[in-house]
N, C-alpha and C positions, 0 to 999 in steps of 0.2 A: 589514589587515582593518579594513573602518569597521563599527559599532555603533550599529542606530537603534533608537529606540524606535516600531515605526508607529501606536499607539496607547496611552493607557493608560487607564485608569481608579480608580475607588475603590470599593474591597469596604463591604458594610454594616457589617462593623466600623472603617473607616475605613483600612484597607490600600491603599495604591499598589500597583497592578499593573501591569508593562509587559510589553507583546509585540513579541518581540527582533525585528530581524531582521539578520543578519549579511552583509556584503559583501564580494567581493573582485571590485577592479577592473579594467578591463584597461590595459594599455601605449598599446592601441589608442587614437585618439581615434572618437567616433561616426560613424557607425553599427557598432556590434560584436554578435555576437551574447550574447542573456543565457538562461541558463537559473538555474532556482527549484528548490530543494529546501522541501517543505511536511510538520510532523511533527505530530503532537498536536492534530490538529481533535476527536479522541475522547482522552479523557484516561487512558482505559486501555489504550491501543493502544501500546505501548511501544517496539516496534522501530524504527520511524522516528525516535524522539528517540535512541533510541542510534548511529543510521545518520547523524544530522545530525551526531552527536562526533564520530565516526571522520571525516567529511568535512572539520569542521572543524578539526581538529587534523592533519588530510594537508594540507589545502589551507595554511592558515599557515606550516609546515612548507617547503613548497611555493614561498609566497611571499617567503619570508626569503631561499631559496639560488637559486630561478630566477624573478623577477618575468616577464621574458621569457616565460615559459612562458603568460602569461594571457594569451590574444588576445581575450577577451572576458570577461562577465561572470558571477561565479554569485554566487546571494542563496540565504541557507539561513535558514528560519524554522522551527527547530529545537522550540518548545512552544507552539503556539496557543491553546491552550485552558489557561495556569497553572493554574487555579484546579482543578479538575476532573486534569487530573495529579497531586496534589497530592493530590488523593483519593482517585485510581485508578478514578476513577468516568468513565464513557462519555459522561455528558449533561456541560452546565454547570449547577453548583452554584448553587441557590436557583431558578433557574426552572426546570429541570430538562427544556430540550431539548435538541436534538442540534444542534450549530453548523452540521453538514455536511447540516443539509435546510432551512436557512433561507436560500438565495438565487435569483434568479431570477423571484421573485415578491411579491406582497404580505404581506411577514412581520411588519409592525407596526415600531415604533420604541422594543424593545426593547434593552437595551445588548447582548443576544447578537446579535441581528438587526445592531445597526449594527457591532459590530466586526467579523460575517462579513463583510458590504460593505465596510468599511474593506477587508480583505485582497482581498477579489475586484478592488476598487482599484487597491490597489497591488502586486498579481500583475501586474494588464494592462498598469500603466504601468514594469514593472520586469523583463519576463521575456517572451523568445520560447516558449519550452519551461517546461514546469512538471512536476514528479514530484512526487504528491501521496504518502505513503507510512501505510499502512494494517496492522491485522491483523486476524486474526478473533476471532470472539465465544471467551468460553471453553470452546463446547461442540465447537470444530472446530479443526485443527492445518491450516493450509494452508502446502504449497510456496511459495518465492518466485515470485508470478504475477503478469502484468500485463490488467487486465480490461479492456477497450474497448466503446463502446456501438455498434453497426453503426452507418454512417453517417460516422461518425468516423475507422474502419479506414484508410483506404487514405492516410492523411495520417498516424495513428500507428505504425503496424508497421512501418514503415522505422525509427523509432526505439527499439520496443520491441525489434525484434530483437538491440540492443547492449545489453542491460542486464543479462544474465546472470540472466534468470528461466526457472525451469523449463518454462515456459508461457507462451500468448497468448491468454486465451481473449473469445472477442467474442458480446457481450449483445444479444440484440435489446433495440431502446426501449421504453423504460417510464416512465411518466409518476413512478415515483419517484425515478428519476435528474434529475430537471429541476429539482428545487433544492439539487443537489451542488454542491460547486465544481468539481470536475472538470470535469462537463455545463456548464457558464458560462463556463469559462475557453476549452472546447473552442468553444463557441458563439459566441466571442467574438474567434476565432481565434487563441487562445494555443494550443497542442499542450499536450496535457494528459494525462502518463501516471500511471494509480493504480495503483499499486503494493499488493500484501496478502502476507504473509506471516505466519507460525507462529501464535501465540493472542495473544490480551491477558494483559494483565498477568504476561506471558514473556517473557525474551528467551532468542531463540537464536540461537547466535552463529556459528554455521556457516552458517547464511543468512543472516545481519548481512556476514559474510565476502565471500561471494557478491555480495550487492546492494551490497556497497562496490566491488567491481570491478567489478561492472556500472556501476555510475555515474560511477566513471572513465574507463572506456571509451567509456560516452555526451559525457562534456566531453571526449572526447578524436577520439572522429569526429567529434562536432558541429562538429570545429573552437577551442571555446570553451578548453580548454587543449593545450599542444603541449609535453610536456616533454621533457626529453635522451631520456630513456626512454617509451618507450609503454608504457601499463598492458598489464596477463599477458591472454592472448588468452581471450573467452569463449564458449560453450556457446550454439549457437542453438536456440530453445526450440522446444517444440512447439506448432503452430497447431492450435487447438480453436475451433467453434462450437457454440449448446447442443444442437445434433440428433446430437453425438458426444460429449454427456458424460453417465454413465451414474450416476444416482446411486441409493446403497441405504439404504432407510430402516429404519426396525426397526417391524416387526410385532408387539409385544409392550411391556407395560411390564415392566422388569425391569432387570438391570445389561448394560451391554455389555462385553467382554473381548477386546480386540484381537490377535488373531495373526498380525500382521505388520506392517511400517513403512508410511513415508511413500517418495515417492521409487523405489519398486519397479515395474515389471515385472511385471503379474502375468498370468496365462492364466484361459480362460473356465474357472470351478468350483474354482479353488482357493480354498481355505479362510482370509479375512480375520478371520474373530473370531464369535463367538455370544454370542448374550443368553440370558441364566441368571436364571433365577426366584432373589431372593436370599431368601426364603422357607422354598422345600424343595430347593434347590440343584438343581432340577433342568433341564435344557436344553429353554429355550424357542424357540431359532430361531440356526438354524446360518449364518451370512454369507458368501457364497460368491460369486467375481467372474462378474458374468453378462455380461461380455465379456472379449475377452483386449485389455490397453491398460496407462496408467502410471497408479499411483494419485497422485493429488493432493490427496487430503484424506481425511482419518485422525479420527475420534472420539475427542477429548480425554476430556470429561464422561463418564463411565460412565453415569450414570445416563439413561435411557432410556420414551421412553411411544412408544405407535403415532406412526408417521409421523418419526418424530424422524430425523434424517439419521445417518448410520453412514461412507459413505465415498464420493468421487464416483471415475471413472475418467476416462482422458481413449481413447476407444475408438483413436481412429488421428491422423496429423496431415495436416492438408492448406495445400495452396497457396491463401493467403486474398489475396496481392496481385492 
């Protein structure tokens, strides 16, 4: 494994910071194919850095007993954003934007601005395939799912189908996708899969499990490793677009109290959870599935005001190739 540093800088107290990015080569000589693992553009987004461990410590593993196994290449940039991990905080610390809507356009020349561009950089010059890895806010518990922006589909879902996500769900365009890295790298024609699973500042390790095999299984059709053993076969996920995902929001401020998982099955009008006046404890609005579909997103945060999202469904799945 080689170890670069593809950028560093100097914090205003005078701290050296570098942003890793880790390599393992192939046997092959050029042209081979390279895929990118990308973790920590939000620095409360936790699973991704634990997902680039577990990669990292297979793949070394890996490479000590079968180097043969690498027919190509993968680069894993495992905490992009130090500073801000380090705080648990979403934005970067002291200017206080979001790394992951500063490309694509006129962002200034900002040191966030230019390290986002360093990495969009050296993404293009370093990687066929890229899997950005995300999770959600703390108010939402989401499945391992891979999100796509229409447009982009028919070039991604051959690949997201090997990843071992619960899900495929594809976004119409929206102008605030277009200063992502994902949206730039796709733009750019790197394949670019974004990956979201469970909350911030969580890990859960049963979907950390999951997307470790899925992503084996991606460097293992892609071609990019070929080892004695093929990774454990996975789970082809359900294809959703947004005119089949059904989401419920809460009609009240008050607490929300979930009565049921993540991950489930559920039928039209069965009982999800209610919001409860915490006041005079009495029940302000009963949550009830208003199609029958798999649920995918579950209410972390209890606490609740009008419109506030509660749980989305995925109604049915369809053929999106």
């Amino acid at each position: 494994m080689e170890r670069q540093a593809i950028v560093s800088y100097q914090t205003p107290s005078g701290q050296t910071v570098k942003i890793i990015k880790h390599s393992f080569l192939s046997i092959r000589r050029w042209p081979v194919k390279r895929v990118a693992f990308v973790a920590g553009l939000h620095g409360n987004e936790l699973e991704g850095i634990y997902l680039c461990h577990l990669l990292t410590r297979h793949l070394r593993g890996l490479q000590a007993s079968q180097p043969e196994a690498f027919k190509g290449e993968v680069h894993i940039y495992p905490a992009i954003n130090p500073q801000a991990i380090a705080t648990g905080n979403r934005l970067w610390p002291f200017f206080s934007v979001d790394m992951n809507r500063l490309l694509g356009g006129e962002n200034g020349k900002s040191l966030p601005a230019q390290i986002a561009g360093a990495l969009l950089d050296d993404l293009k010059s370093s990687a066929n395939i890229v899997v950005d890895f995300h999770a959600s806010n703390l108010h939402l518990n989401e499945v391992p799912q891979i999100r796509i922006i229409d447009g982009f589909h028919k070039k991604l879902i051959p690949l997201a189908v090997h990843c071992n996500t619960d899900l495929v769900w594809v976004h119409p365009p929206s102008p605030v996708f277009e200063s992502t890295l994902g949206y730039n790298l796709n733009r750019a024609k790197v394949r670019a899969l974004i990956v979201e699973s469970g909350t911030c500042l969580r890990l859960n390790c049963d979907f950390a499990n999951s997307l470790f095999n899925g992503m084996l299984n991606l460097l293992y059709q892609t071609g990019v490793l070929v080892p004695a053993e093929p990774p454990p076969p996975v789970e082809h996920p359900l294809m959703v677009q947004p005119s089949q995902v059904a989401l419920l929001q809460s009609a009240h401020a008050g607490l929300f109290v979930g009565h049921t998982k993540l991950r489930q099955h559920v039928r039209k009008g069965d009982t999800l959870g209610e919001v409860i006046d915490p006041a005079d404890g009495g029940l302000l609005q009963k949550v009830t599935a208003p199609e029958t579909g798999f649920l995918f997103t579950l209410r972390e945060h209890p606490l609740v005001y009008p419109g506030s999202p509660l749980a989305r469904i995925a109604i049915k799945e369809t053929d999106l190739l």
